[in-house]
PDB file of N, CA, C and O in Angstrom:
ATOM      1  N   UNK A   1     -80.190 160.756  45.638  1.00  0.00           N
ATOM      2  CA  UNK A   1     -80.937 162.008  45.788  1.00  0.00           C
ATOM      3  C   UNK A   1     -82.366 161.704  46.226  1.00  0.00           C
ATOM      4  O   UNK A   1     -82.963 160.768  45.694  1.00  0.00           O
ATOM      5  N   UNK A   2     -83.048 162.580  47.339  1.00  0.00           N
ATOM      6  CA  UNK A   2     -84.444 162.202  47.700  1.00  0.00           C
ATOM      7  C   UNK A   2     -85.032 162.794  46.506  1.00  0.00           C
ATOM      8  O   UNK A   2     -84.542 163.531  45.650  1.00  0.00           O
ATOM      9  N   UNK A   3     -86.625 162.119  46.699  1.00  0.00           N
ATOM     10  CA  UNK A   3     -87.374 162.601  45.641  1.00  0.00           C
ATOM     11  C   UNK A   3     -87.955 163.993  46.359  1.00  0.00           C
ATOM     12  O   UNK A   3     -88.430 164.248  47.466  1.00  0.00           O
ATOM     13  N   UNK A   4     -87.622 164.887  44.950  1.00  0.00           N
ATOM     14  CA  UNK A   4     -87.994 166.147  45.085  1.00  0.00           C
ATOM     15  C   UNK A   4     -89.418 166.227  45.619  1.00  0.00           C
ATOM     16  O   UNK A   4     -90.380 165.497  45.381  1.00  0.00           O
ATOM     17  N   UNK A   5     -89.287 167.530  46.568  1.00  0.00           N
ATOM     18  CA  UNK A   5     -90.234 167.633  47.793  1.00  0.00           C
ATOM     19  C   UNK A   5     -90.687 167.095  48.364  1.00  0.00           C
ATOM     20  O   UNK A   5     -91.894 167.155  48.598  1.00  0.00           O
ATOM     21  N   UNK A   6     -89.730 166.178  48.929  1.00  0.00           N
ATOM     22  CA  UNK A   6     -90.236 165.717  50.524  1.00  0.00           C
ATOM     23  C   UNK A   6     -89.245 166.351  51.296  1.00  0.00           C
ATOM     24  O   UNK A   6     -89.271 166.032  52.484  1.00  0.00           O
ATOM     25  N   UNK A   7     -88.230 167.296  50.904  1.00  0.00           N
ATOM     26  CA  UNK A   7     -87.682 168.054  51.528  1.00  0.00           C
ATOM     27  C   UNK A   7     -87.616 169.326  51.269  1.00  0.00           C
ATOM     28  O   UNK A   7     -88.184 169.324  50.176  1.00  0.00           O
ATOM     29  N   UNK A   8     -87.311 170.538  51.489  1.00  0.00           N
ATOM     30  CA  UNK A   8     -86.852 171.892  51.281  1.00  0.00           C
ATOM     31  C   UNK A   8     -85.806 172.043  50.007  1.00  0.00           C
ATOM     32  O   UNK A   8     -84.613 172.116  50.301  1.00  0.00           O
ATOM     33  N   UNK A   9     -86.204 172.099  48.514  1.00  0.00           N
ATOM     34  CA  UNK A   9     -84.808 172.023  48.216  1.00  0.00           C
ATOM     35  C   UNK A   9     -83.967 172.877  47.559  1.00  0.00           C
ATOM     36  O   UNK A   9     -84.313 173.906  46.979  1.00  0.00           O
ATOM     37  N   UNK A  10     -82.800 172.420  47.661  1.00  0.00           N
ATOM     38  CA  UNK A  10     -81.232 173.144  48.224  1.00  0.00           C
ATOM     39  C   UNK A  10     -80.973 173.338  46.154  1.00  0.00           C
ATOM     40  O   UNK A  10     -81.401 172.773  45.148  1.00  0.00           O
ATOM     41  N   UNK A  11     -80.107 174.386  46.457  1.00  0.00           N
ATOM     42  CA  UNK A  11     -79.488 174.760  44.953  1.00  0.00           C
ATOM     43  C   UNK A  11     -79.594 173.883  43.899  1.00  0.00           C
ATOM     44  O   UNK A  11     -80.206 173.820  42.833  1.00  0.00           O
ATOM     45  N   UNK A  12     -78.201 172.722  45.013  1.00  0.00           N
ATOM     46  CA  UNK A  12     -78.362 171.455  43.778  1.00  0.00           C
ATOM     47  C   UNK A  12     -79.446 170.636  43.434  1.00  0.00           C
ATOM     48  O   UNK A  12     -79.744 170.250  42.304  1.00  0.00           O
ATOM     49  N   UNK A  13     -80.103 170.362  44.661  1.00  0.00           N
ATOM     50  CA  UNK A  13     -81.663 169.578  43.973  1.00  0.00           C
ATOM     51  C   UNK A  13     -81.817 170.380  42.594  1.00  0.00           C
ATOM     52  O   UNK A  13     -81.548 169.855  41.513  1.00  0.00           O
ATOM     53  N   UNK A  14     -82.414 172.110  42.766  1.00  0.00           N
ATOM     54  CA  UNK A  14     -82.902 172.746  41.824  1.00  0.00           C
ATOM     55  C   UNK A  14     -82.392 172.306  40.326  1.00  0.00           C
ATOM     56  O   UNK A  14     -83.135 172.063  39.375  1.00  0.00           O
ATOM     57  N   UNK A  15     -80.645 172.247  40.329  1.00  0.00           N
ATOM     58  CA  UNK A  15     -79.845 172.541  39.396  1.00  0.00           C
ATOM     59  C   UNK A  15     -80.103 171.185  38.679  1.00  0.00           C
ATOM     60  O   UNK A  15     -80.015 171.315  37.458  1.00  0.00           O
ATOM     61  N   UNK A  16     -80.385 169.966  39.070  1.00  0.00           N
ATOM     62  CA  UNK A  16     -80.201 168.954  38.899  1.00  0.00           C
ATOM     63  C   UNK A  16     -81.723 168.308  38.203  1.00  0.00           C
ATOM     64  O   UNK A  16     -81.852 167.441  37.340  1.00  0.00           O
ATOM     65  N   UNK A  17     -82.582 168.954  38.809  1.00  0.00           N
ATOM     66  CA  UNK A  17     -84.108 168.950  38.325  1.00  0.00           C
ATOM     67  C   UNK A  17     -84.427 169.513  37.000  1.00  0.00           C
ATOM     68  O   UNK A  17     -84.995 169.022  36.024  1.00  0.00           O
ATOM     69  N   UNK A  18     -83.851 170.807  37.251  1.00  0.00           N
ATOM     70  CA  UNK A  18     -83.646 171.110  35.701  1.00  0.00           C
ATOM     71  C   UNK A  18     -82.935 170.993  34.858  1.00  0.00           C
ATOM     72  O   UNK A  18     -83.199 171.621  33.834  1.00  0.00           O
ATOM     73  N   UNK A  19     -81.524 170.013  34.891  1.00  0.00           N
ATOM     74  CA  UNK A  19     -81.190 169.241  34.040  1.00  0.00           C
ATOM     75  C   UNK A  19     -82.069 167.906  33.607  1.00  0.00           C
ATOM     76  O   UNK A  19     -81.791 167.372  32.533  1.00  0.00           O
ATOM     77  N   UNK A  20     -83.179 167.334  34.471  1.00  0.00           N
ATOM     78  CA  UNK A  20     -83.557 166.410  34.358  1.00  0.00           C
ATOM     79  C   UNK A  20     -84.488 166.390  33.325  1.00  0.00           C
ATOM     80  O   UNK A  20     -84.917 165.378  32.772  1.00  0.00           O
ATOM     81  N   UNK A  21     -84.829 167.719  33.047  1.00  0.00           N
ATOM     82  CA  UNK A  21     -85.896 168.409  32.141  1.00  0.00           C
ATOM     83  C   UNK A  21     -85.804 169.137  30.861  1.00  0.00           C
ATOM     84  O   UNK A  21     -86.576 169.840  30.208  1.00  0.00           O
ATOM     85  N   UNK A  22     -84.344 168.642  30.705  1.00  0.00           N
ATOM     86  CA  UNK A  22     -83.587 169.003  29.358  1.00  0.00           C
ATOM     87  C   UNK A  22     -83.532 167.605  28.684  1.00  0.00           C
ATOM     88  O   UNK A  22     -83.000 167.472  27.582  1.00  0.00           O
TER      89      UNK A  22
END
């Protein structure tokens, strides 16, 4: 997975970020 925002991101980035934060 790229590191969040260096791209536009898509559902799963989102979904996955905020599992990362649980």
């Amino acid at each position: 997975v790229q590191k969040f925002g260096l791209r536009f991101p898509t559902a799963s980035d989102a979904h996955s970020f905020l599992i990362s934060l649980k």
